[in-house]
MARPAFI-526526 format. One line per field, with one value per residue (C-alpha): x, y, z; residue number from 1. Coordinates in steps of 0.02 Angstrom, whole numbers. Layout:
east [X / ...]
north [Y / ...]
up [Z / ...]
num [NUM / ...]
# end
This chain:
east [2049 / 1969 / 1870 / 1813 / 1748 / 1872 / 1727 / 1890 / 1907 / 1743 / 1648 / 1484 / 1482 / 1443 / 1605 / 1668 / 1482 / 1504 / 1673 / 1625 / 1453 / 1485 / 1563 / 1492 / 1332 / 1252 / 1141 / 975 / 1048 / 1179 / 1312 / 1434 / 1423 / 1519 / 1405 / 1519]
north [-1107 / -1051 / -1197 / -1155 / -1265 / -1267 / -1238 / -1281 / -1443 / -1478 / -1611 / -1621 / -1797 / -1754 / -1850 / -1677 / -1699 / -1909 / -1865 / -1743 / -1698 / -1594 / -1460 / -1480 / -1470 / -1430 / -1297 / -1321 / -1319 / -1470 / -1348 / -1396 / -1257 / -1254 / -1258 / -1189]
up [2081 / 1898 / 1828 / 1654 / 1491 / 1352 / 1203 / 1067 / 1156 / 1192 / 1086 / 1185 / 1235 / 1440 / 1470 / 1597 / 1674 / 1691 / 1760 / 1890 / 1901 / 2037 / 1936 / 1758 / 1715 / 1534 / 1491 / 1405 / 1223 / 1276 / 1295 / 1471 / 1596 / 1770 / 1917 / 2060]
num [1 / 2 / 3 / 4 / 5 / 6 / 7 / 8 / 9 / 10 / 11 / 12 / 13 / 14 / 15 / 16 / 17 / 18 / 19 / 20 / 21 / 22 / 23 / 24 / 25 / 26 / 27 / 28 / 29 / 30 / 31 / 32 / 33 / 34 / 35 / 36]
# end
């Protein structure tokens, strides 16, 4: 399995890390990153 962060989707409201914050983290700019 590929996870990956769609930046064209992306509006940078956290909702991927509220969702599963297992997976998706942010950076320290805000920006989501995937953690595994």
């Amino acid at each position: 399995m590929r996870v990956r962060v769609d930046e064209d989707s992306c509006q940078g409201q956290q909702m991927c890390s509220i969702a599963a914050p297992e997976v998706f983290g942010s950076d320290e700019l805000g920006h989501a990153t995937v953690l595994i």
